[in-house]
C-alpha positions as a printed Julia matrix, in Angstrom:
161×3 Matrix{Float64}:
 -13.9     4.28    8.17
 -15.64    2.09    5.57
 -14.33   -0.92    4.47
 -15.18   -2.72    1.22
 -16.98   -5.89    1.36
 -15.75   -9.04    1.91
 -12.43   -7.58    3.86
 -10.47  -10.17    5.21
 -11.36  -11.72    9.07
  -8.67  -10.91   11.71
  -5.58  -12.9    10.8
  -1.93  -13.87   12.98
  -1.93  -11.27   15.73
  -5.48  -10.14   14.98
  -4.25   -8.32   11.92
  -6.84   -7.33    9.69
  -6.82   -5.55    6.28
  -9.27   -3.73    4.31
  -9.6    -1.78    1.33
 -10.54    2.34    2.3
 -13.87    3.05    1.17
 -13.91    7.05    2.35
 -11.28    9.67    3.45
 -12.38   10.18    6.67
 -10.93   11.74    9.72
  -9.83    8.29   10.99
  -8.12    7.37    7.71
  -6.34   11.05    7.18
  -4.7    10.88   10.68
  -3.72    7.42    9.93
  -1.76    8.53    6.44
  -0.25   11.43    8.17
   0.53    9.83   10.86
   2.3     6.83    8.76
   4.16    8.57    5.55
   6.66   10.33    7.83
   7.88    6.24    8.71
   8.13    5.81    4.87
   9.93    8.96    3.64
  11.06   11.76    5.32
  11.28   14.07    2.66
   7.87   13.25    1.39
   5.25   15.73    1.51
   2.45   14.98    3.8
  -0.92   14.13    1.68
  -4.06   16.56    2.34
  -7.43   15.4     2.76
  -8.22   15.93   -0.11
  -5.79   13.88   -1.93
  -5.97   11.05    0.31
  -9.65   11.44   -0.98
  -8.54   11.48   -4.54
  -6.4     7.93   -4.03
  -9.3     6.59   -2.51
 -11.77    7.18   -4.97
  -9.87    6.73   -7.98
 -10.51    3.73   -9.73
  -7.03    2.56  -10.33
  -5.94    2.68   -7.22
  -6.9     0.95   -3.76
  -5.43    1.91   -0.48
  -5.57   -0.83    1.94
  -5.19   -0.71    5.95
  -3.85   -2.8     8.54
  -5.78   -2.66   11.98
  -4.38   -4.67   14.7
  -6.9    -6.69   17.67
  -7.46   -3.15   18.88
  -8.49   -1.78   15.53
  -6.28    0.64   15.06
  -4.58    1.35   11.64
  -1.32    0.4    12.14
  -0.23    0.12    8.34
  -0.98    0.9     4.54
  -0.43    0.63    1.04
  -1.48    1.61   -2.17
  -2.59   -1.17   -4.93
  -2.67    0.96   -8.79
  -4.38   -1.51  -11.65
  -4.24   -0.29  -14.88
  -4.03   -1.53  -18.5
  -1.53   -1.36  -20.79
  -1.33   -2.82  -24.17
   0.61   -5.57  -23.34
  -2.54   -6.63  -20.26
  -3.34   -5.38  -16.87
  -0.69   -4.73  -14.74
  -0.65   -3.98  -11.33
   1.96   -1.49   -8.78
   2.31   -1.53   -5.12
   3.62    1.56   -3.53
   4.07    2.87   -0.16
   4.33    0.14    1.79
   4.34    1.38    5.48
   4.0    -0.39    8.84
   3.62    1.37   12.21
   7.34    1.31   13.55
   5.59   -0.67   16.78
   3.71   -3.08   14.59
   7.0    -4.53   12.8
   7.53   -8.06   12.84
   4.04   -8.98   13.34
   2.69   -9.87    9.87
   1.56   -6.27    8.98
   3.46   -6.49    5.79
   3.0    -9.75    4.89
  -0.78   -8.89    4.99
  -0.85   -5.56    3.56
   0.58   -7.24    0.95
  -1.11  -10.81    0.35
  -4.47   -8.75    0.22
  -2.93   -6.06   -2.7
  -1.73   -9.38   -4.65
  -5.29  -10.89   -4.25
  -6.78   -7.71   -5.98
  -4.54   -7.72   -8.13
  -5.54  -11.47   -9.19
  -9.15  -10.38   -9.23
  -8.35   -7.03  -11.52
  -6.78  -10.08  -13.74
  -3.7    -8.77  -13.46
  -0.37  -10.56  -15.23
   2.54   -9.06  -12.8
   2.66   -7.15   -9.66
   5.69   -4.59   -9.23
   7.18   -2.91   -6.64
  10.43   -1.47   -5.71
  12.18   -1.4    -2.26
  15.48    0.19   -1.58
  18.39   -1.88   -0.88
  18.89   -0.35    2.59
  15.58   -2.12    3.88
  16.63   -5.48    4.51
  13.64   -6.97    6.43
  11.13   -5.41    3.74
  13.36   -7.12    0.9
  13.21  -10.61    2.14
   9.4   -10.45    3.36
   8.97   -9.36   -0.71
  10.92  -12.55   -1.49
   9.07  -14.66    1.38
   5.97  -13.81   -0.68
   7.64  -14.44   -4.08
   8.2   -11.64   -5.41
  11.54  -11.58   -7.53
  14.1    -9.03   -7.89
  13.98   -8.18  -11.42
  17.64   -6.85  -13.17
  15.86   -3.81  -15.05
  16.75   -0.02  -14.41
  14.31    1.85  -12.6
  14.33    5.09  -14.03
  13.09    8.6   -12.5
  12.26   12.09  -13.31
  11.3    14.34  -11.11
   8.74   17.18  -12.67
   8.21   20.57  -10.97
   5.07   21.21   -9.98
   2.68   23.5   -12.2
   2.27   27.2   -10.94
  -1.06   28.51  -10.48
């Protein structure tokens, strides 16, 4: 899988994180492999749209490898401008259930905030549930804080052919 330039060197545990420059087979088994640990009523992504979120330009998907190289985590960085400045949104979050506790997160994470800085963003969002405990107070650890705003949802049927 291509990386983009300047990804970061291997950090605590040799974790390393990069930004996906193609959908290849690598990267596809990865995702598949990883939303199932995220949501298990969530659809699996085809290649093709894992293709789509990596060459959209509002949206970065970044990967953990650990010292053997191997993805072991992801998450999804979307930029965009509103009228009030650019705003930023991580989502998915996943680590490798194996790879927990060994900075995964923490540097999925610190690289999405560091785009986000160079996309000049003003904020970074994200949401967690309440039921993850360890993912809330890494998302503190890095200062993120919890907001008291409704988070609002609609779900929309998808459009028959």
């Amino acid at each position: 899988m291509s990386a983009a330039p300047g990804s970061e060197g291997p950090g605590p545990n040799g974790i390393t994180v990069e930004a996906a420059l193609t959908a290849d087979p690598e990267l596809i088994n990865a995702i598949t492999r990883l939303v199932p640990q995220l949501s298990s009523s969530a659809k699996l992504p085809t290649a093709y749209e894992i293709e789509r979120i990596v060459e959209s330009p509002a949206t970065t998907l970044f990967v953990a490898r650990d010292a053997d190289f191997q993805i072991v985590g992801a998450l999804t960085l979307a930029v965009f401008r509103a009228p009030t400045g650019v705003r930023a949104w991580i989502e998915d979050v996943v680590v490798e259930t194996s790879a927990r506790g060994k900075g995964v997160g923490a540097a999925l994470v610190e690289a999405a905030v560091a785009e986000a800085e160079r996309a000049e963003a003003r904020t970074v969002d994200l949401t967690s549930r309440s039921d993850r405990a360890e993912a809330n107070r890494l998302y503190q650890r890095l200062g993120f804080e919890r907001r008291e705003t409704n988070v609002y949802r609609r779900t929309l049927e998808p459009a028959q052919p």
